[in-house]
N, C-alpha and C positions, 0 to 999 in steps of 0.2 A: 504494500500500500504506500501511498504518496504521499508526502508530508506537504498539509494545507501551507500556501503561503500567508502570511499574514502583513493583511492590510490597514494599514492604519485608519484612525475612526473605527473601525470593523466591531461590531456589537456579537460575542458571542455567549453559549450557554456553557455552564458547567453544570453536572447531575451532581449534588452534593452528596447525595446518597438513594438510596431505592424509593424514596418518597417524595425529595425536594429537589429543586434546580435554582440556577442563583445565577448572575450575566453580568458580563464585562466587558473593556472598551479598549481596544489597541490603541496606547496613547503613543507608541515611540516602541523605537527596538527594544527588545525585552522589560516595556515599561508598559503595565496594564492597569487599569483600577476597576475594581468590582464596584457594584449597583449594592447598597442596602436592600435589599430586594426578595425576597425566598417566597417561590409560591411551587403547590401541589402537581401545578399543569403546566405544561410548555407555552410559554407566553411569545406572541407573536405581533402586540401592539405596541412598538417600540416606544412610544409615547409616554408608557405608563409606565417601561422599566427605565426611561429618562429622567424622570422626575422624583426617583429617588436619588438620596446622596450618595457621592461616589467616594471610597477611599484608594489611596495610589499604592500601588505594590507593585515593586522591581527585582 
C-alpha cells in the first residue's frame, strides 16, 4: 500500500478507539493540530469539526 501524501490545510480522521473518532489539520511538515472534537459517527460536515478549538502537536 501507498503512503497518503499529505497536504497541507488537509482535515483528517483519527478512530481513537472502536467507538470514537476525533480530526485534525495538516498545518506544516510534520506539524498537525487536533479538533476538541470526539463524536460516535464519522463526521462529514466540516463546518462543525471547525468550530471547535484546535491544539498544535509536532
Amino acid at each position: 500500500m501507498s503512503k497518503q501524501k499529505d497536504i497541507l490545510g488537509a482535515v483528517f480522521k483519527v478512530q481513537v478507539d472502536e467507538n470514537y473518532y476525533t480530526y485534525g489539520r495538516i498545518i506544516a511538515n510534520y506539524v498537525y493540530a487536533f479538533y476538541d472534537f470526539r463524536t460516535n459517527q464519522e463526521q462529514t460536515d466540516l463546518s462543525l469539526i471547525e468550530r471547535s478549538k484546535l491544539s498544535l502537536k509536532f
